[in-house]
C-alpha positions as CSV (number, residue, x, y, z in Angstrom):
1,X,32.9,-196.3,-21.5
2,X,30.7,-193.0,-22.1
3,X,28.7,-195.0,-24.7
4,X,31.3,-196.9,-26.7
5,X,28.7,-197.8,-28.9
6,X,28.9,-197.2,-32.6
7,X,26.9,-198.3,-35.9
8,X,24.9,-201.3,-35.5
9,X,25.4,-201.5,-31.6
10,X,22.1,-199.3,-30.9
11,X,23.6,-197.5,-28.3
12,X,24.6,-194.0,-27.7
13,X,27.6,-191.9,-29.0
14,X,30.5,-191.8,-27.1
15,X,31.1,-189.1,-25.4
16,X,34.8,-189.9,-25.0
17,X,36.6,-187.6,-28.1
18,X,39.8,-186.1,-27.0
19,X,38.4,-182.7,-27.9
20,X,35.5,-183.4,-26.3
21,X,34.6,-181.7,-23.3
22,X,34.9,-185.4,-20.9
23,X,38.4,-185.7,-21.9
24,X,40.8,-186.0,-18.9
25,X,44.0,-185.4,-21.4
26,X,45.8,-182.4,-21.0
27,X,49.5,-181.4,-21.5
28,X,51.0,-183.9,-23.9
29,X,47.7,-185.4,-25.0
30,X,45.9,-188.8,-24.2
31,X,48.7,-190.8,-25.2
32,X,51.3,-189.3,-23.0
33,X,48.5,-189.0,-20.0
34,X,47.9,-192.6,-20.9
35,X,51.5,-193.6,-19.8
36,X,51.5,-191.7,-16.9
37,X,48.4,-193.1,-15.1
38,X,49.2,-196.6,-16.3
39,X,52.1,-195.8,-14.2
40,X,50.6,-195.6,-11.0
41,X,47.8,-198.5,-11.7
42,X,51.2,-201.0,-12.7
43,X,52.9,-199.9,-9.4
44,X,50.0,-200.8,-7.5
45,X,48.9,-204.2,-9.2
46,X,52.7,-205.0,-9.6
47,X,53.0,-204.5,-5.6
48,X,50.0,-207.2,-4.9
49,X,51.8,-210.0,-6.3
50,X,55.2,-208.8,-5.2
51,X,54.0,-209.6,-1.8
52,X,52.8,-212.4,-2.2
53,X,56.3,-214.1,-3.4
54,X,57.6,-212.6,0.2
55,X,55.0,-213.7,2.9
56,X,57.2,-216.5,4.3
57,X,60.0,-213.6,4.8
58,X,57.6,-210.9,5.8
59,X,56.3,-213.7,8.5
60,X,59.9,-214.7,9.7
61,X,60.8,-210.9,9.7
62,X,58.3,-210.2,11.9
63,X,58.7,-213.3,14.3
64,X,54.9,-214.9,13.3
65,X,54.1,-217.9,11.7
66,X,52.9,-217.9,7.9
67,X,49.1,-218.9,9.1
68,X,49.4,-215.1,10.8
69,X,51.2,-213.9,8.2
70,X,48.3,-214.4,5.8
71,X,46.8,-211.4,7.2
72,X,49.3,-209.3,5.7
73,X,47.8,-210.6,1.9
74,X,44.0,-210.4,3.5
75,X,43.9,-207.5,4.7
76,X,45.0,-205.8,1.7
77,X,41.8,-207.2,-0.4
78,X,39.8,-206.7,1.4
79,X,40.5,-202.9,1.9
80,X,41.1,-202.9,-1.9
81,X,37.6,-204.8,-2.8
82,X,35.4,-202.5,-0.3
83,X,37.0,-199.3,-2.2
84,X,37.0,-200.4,-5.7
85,X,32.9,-200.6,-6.4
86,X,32.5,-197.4,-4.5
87,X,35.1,-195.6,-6.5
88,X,32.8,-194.3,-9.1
89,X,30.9,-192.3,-6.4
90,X,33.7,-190.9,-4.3
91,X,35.5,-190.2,-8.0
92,X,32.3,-187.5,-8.6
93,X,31.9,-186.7,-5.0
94,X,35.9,-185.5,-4.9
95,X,36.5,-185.2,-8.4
96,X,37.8,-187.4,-10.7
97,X,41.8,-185.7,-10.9
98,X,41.6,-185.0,-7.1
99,X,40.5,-188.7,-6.0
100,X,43.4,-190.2,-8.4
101,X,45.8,-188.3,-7.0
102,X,45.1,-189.0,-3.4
103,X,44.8,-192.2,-4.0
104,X,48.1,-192.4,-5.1
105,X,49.5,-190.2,-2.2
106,X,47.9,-192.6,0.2
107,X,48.9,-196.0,-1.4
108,X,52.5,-194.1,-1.6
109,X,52.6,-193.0,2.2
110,X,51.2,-196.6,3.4
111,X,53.9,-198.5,1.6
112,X,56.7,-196.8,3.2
113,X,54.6,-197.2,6.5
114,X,54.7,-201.3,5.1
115,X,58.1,-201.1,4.8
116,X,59.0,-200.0,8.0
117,X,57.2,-201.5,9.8
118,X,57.8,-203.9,13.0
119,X,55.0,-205.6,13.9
120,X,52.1,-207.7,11.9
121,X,49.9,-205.4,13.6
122,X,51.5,-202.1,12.8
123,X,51.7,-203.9,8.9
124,X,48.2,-205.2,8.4
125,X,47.6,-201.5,9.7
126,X,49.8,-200.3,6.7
127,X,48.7,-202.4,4.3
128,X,44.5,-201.7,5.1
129,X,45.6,-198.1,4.1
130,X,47.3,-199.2,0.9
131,X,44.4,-201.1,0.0
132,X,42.4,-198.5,0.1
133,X,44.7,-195.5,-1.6
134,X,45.2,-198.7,-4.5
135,X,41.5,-199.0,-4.9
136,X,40.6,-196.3,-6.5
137,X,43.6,-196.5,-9.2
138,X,42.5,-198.9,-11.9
139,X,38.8,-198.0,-12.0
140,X,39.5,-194.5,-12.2
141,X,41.8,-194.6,-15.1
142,X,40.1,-196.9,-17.2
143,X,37.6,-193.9,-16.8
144,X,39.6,-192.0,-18.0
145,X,41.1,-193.8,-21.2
146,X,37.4,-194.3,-21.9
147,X,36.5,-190.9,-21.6
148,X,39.5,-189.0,-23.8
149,X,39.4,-191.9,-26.8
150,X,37.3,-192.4,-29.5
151,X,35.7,-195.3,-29.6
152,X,38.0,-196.5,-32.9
153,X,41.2,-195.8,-30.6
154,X,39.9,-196.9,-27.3
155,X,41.3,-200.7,-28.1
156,X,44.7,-199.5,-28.6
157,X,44.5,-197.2,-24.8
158,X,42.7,-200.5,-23.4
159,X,45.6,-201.8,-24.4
160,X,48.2,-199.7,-22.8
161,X,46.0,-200.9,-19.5
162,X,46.1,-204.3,-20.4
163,X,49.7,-204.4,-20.1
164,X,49.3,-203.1,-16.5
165,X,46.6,-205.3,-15.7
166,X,48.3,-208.4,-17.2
167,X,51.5,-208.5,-17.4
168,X,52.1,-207.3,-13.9
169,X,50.8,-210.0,-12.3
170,X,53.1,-211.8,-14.3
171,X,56.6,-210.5,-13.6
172,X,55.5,-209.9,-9.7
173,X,56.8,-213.4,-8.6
174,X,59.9,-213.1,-10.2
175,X,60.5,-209.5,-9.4
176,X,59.5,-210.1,-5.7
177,X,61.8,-213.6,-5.6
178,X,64.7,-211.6,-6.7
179,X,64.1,-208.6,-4.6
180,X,63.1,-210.7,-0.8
181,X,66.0,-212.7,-1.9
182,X,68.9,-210.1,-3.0
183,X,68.0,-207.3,-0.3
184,X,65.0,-207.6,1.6
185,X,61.1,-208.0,1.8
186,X,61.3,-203.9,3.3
187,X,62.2,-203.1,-0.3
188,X,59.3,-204.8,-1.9
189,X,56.9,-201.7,-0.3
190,X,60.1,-199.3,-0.4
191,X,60.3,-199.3,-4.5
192,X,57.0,-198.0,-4.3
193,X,57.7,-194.5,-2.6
194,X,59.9,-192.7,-5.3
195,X,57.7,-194.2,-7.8
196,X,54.7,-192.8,-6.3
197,X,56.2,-189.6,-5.7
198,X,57.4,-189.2,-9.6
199,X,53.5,-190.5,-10.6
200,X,51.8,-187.6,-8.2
201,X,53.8,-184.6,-9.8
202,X,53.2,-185.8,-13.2
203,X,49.5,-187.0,-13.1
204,X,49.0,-183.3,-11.5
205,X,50.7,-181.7,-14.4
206,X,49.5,-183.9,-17.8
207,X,45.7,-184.9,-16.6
208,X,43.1,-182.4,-16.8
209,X,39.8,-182.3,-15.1
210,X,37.5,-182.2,-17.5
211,X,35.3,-178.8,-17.4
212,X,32.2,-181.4,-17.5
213,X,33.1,-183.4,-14.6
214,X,34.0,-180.8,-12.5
215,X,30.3,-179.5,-13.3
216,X,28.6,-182.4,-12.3
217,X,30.5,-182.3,-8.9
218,X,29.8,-178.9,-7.9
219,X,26.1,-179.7,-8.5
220,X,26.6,-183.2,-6.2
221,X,27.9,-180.7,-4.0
222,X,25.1,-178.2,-4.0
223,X,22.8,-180.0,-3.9
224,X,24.1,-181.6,-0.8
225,X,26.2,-184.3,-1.1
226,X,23.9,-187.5,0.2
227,X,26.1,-190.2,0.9
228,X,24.9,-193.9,0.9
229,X,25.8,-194.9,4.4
230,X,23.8,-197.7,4.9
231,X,24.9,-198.9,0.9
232,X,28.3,-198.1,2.0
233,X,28.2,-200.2,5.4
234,X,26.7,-203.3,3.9
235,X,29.0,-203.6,1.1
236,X,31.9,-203.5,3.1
237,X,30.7,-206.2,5.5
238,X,29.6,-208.6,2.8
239,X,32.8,-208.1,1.1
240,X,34.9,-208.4,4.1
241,X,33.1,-211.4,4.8
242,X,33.0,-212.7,1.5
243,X,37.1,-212.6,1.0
244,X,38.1,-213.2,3.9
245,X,36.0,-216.6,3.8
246,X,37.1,-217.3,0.5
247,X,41.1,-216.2,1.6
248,X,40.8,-218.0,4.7
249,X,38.5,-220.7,4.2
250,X,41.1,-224.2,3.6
251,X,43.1,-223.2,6.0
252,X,40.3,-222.8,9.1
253,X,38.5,-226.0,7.8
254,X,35.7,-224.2,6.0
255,X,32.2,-224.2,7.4
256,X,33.8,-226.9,10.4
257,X,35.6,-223.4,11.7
258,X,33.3,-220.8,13.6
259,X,35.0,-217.9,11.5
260,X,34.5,-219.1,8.5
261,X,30.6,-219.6,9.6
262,X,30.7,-215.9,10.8
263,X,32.5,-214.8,7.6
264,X,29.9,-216.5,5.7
265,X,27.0,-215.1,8.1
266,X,28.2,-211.3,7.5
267,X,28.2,-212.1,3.0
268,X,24.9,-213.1,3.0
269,X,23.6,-210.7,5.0
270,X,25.9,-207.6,3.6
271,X,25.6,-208.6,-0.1
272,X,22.2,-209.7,0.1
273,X,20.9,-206.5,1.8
274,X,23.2,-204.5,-0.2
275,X,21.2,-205.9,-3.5
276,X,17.9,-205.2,-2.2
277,X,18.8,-201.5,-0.5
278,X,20.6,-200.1,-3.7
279,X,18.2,-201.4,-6.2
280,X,15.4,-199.5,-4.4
281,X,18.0,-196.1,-3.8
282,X,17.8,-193.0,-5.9
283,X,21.7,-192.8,-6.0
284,X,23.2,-195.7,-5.0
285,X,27.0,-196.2,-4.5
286,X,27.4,-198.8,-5.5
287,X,25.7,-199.2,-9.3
288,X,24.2,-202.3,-9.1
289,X,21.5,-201.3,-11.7
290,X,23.9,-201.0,-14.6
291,X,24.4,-205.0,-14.8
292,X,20.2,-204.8,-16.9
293,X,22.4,-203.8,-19.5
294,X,22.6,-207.2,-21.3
295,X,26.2,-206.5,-23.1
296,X,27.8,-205.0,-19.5
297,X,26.3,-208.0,-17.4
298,X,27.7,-210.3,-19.5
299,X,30.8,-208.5,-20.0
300,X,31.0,-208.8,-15.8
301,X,31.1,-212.9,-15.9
302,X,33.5,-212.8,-18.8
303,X,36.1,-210.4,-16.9
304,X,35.5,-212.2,-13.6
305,X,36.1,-215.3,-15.5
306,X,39.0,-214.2,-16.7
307,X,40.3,-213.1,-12.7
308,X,39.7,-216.1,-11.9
309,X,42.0,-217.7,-14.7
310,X,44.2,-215.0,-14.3
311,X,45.2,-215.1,-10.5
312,X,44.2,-218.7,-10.0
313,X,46.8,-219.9,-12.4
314,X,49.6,-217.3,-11.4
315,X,49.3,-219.0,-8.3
316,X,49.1,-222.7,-8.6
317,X,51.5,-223.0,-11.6
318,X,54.6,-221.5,-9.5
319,X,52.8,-223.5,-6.5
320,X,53.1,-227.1,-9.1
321,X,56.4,-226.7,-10.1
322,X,57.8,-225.8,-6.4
323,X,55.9,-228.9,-4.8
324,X,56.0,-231.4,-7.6
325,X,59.3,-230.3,-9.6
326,X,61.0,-229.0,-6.7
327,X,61.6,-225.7,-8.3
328,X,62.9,-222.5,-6.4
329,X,60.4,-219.4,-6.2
330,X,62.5,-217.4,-8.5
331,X,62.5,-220.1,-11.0
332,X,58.8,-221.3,-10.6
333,X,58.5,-217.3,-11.1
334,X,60.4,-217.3,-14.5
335,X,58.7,-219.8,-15.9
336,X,55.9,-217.6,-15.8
337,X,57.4,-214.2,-16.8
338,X,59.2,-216.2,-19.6
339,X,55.9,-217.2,-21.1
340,X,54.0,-214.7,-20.6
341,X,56.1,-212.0,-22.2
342,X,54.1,-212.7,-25.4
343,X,51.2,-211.0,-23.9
344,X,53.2,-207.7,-23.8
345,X,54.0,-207.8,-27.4
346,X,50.2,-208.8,-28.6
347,X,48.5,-206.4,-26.7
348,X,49.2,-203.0,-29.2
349,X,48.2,-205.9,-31.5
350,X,44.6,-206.8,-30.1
351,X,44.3,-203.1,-29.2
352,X,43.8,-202.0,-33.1
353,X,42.4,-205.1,-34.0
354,X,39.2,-204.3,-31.4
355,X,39.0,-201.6,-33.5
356,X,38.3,-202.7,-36.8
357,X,37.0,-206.3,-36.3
358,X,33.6,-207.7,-34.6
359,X,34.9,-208.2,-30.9
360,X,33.3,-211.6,-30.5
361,X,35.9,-213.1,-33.4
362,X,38.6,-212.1,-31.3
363,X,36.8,-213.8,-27.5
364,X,35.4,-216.9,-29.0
365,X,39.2,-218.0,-30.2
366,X,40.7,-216.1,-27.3
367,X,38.5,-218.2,-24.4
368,X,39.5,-221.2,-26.7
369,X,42.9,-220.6,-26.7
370,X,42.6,-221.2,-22.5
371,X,41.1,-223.8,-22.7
372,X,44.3,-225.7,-24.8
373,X,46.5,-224.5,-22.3
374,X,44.8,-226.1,-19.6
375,X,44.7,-229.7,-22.0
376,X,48.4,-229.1,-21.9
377,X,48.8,-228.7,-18.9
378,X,46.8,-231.5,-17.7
379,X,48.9,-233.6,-19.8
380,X,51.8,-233.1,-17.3
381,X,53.7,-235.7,-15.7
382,X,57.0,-236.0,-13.1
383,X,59.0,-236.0,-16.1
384,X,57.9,-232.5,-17.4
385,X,60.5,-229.7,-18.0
386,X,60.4,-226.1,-17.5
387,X,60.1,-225.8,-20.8
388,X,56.9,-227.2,-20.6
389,X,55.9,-225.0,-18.1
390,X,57.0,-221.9,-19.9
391,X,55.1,-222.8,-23.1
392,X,51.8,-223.9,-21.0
393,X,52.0,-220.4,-20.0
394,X,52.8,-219.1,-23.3
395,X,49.4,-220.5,-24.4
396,X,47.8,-219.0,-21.9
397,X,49.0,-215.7,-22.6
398,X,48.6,-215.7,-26.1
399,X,45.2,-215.4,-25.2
400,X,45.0,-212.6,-22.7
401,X,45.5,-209.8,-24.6
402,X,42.0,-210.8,-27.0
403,X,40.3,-211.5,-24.5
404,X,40.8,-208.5,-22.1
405,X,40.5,-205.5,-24.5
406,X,37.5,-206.8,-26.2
407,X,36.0,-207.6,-23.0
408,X,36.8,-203.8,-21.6
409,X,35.9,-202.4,-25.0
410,X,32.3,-204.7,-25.3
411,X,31.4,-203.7,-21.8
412,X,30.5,-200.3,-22.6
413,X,28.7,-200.5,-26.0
414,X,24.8,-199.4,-25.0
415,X,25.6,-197.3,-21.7
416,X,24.8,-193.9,-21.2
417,X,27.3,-190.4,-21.4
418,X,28.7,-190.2,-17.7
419,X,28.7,-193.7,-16.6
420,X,31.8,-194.2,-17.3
421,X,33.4,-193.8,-14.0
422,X,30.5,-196.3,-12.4
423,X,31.2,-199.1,-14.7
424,X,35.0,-198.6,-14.5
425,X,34.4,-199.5,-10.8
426,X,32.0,-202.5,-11.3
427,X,34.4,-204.0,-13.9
428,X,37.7,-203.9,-12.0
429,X,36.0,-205.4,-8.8
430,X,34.1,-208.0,-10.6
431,X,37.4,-208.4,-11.9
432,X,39.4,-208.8,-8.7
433,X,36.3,-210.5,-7.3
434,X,37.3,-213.8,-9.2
435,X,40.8,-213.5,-8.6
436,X,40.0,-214.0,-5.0
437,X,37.1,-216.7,-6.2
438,X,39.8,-218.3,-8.5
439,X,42.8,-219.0,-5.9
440,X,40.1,-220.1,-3.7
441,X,38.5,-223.0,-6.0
442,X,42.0,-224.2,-7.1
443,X,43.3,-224.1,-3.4
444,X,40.7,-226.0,-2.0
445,X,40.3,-228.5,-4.9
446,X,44.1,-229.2,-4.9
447,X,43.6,-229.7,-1.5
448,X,40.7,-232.6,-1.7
449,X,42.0,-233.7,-5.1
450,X,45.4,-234.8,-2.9
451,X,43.9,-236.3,-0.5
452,X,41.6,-238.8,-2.6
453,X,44.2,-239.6,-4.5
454,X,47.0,-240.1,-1.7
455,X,44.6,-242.6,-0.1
456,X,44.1,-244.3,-3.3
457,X,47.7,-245.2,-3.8
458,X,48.0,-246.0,-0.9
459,X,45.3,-248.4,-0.5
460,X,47.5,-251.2,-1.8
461,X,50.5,-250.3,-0.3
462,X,51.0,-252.9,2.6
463,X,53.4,-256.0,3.1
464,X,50.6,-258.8,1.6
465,X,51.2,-256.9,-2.2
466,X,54.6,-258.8,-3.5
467,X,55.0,-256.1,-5.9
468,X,55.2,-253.1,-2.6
469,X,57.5,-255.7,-0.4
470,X,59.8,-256.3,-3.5
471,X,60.3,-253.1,-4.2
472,X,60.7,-251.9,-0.4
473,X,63.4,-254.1,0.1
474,X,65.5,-253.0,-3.1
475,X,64.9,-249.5,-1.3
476,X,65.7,-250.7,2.0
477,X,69.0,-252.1,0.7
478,X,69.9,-248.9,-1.1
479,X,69.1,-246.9,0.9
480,X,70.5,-248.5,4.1
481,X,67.7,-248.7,6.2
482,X,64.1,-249.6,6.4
483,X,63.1,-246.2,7.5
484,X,64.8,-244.2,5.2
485,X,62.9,-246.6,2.3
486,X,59.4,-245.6,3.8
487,X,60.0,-242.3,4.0
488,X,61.5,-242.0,0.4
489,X,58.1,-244.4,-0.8
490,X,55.9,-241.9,1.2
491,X,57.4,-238.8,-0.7
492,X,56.9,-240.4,-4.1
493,X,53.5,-240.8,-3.2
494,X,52.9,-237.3,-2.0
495,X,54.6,-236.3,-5.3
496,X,52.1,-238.2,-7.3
497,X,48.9,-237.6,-5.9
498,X,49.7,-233.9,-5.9
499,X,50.6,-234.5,-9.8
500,X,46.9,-235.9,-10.2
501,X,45.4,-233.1,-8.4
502,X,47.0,-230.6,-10.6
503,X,46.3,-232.5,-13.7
504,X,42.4,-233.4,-12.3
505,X,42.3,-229.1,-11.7
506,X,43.6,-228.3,-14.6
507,X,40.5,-230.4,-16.4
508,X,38.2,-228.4,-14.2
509,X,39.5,-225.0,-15.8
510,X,39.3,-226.7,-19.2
511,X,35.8,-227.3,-19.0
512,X,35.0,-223.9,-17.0
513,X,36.2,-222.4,-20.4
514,X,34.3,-224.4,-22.7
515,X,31.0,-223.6,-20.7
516,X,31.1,-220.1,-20.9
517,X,31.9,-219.7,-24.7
518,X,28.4,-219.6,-26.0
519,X,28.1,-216.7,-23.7
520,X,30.0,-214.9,-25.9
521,X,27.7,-214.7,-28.6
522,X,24.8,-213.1,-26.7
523,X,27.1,-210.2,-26.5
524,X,26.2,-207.1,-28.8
525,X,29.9,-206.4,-30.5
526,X,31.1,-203.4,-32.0
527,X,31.3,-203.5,-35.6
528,X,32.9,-200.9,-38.4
């Protein structure tokens, strides 16, 4: 990240040795430091999906319906989105060590607040607080990573993070299906508090803070430290805005619901004044300025891209094969895990490759690799198997791993020593930014995708076809009564148009792919 360019990139040297004064590895070395703040980034991106799997048992625990229940989910990203581009700033304002660890003592504290808790408002409380201790872990350790590698060994730490970063998401469902199921949804949050507590002790006694760092916070601090209030303050309500519109948006009706048009109201005017204040700021906190770098704006669609892929398909595959296939959550969630373990034995894989190979021949066949899953999956039918399912995923995962390491590794080729922690924070929000933008678009497109194609079958369904009479009456005579028939029809036909929609989104996704792949080549790859 400290200028991962090298020899025909024409960028600066990194600044990220491990015996260089920027490295955060202390007792054990990077590899072992490595582990141990991987640990505390997994626990927190591992929690996110966990609780999503429970929100129907969370809402029944709690006596509210699922509709209020969604709250629980929202208010988390929010709190996690507003903290995560900022997280560059308050990481050199508190130091870099210091902010990781009480981020990790908050998130900790909140989740055993989460799991006792007994009321949505004394959660959403909880889980506000855990959004913000959790957004300051990924940024700041991909900081770090970046900062005590060499740039020829950075893939292969990118890598130990893309196992957190992917395969988390991953095993969530299944992990939070088996856990809400077995015990309870209290012990989704309660796992986290022993794990948090082992994390704090041992980030505190293998990470060091770098003599360099801790330099250029004592001068922030002498020279007064000048926070970016009004930066601050419009970021946070056009992202509050922005998410919880996007979160919120098919269920209230969209723009028909007044806050939805209020949610909309406060992005415009928070992001768009936030572009226009920090571009004109001497130190802005949020780094806006860094996307004129050609290689790290481009490097921004790719990883929000690759969100949105990530979380939109995590979500709508399990969602397919539990309202088409009838599948259980746990086993909706093991079709996933099952295929996507192959992205936990590639990534060491991609990791050295990204360092010895021009990183645009490992994207172009990576983003390619997506875009044959979604052809397979769009070739589903009622009759598919969860075999199907598992190897659709499999595809998909057999391109994660060379498509996120390049990505992190590309990002940084051209920027300057100590931006490291600033563009750690821009990439993990841009990152979780199209998540949120990706279950959005495939929510809402399911949702009109059904409905056209429910009234299309439908359209000919009426006594004067023969065909619909004939075959009502052999129902009818089955099934013992005309009403039971018409309710059986009326489920087919649900089943149906929802197996259109899927297949229709899955085409969108395709193409999305395929748009963005010449994109790739504008980027300016790291060669040896």
């Amino acid at each position: 990240m400290a200028g991962a360019a090298t020899a025909g990139a024409g960028g600066q040297a990194s600044a990220g040795a491990p015996d260089l004064p920027r490295s955060a590895a202390g007792v054990g070395g990077p590899w072992l430091m490595t582990v141990v703040i991987s640990a505390a980034t997994f626990m927190e991106i591992l929690d996110t999906s966990i609780a999503n799997v429970a929100l129907a048992n969370i809402s029944g625990g709690l006596g509210v319906s699922t509709s209020q229940g969604t709250w629980i989910v929202t208010s988390y990203l929010v709190a996690n989105a507003i903290i995560i581009p900022v997280s560059g700033f308050l990481s050199k304002a508190i130091g870099r060590k210091r902010y990781f660890m009480i981020s990790i003592a908050l998130f900790t504290a909140a989740s055993l607040l989460c799991a006792v808790s007994t009321s949505l408002g004394m959660l959403i409380l909880a889980r506000v607080l855990q959004g913000i201790g959790g957004g300051g872990l990924a940024p700041v350790e991909q900081s770090m990573l970046a900062d005590s590698f060499p740039p020829e060994k950075r893939g292969q730490a990118f890598a130990v993070f893309g196992i957190v970063v992917v395969v988390a998401p991953i095993i969530g469902p299944t992990i939070g299906g088996w856990i809400t199921n077995v015990i309870s949804w209290h012990w989704i949050f309660l796992i986290n508090v022993p794990v948090g507590i082992f994390t704090l002790f041992t980030v505190g006694a293998v990470v060091n803070e770098p003599a360099a760092l801790v330099d250029e916070t004592e001068k922030l601090r002498a020279g007064g430290l000048k926070v970016d209030y009004i930066g601050f303050i419009l970021v946070a309500v056009g992202l509050a805005g922005l998410l919880v519109m996007l979160d919120r948006g098919e269920a209230e009706g969209w723009f028909a619901s007044n806050l939805i048009l209020t949610m909309a109201t406060m992005a415009v005017v928070g992001l768009g004044g936030m572009v226009a204040w920090e571009l004109n700021h001497p130190d802005p906190i949020v780094p806006i300025g860094l996307l004129a770098n050609r290689n790290f704006a481009i490097c921004t669609v790719l990883i929000m891209i690759t969100g949105l892929l990530v979380f939109g398909t995590i979500q709508i595959i399990p969602q397919m094969l539990q309202q088409v296939f009838g599948y259980t959550a746990y086993d909706a969630g093991l079709a996933l895990t099952y295929g996507g373990f192959i992205s936990l034995l590639l990534m060491p894989f991609a990791g050295a490759l990204s360092g010895k190979v021009d990183l645009r021949l490992l994207l172009l066949p990576a983003f390619a690799t997506q875009a044959v899953s979604f052809w397979w999956f769009s070739g589903f039918s009622l009759q598919s198997t969860f075999g199907d399912a598992a190897w659709g995923r499999f595809f998909i995962s057999l391109g994660l791993p060379f498509i996120f390491i390049p990505i992190t590794s590309a990002a940084y080729v051209g920027l300057k020593p100590g931006e490291s922690d600033k563009a750690s924070a821009l990439l993990n929000f841009f990152r979780n930014l199209g998540g949120a933008f990706g279950i959005s678009l495939c929510q809402t497109l399911l949702a009109r995708r059904e409905q056209v194609q429910q009234a299309r079958m439908t359209e000919g369904l009426n006594d004067l076809n023969p065909v619909f009479r004939n075959g009502l009456d052999t129902l009818t005579t089955q099934l013992g009564g005309r009403d039971a028939a018409l309710a059986t029809l009326y489920q087919d036909v649900q089943r149906q148009a929802a197996m259109m929609a899927y297949i229709e989104l899955f085409h969108v996704l395709m193409l999305l792919v395929l748009c963005i792949l010449p994109l790739i080549l504008l980027l300016r790859a790291r060669k040896t």
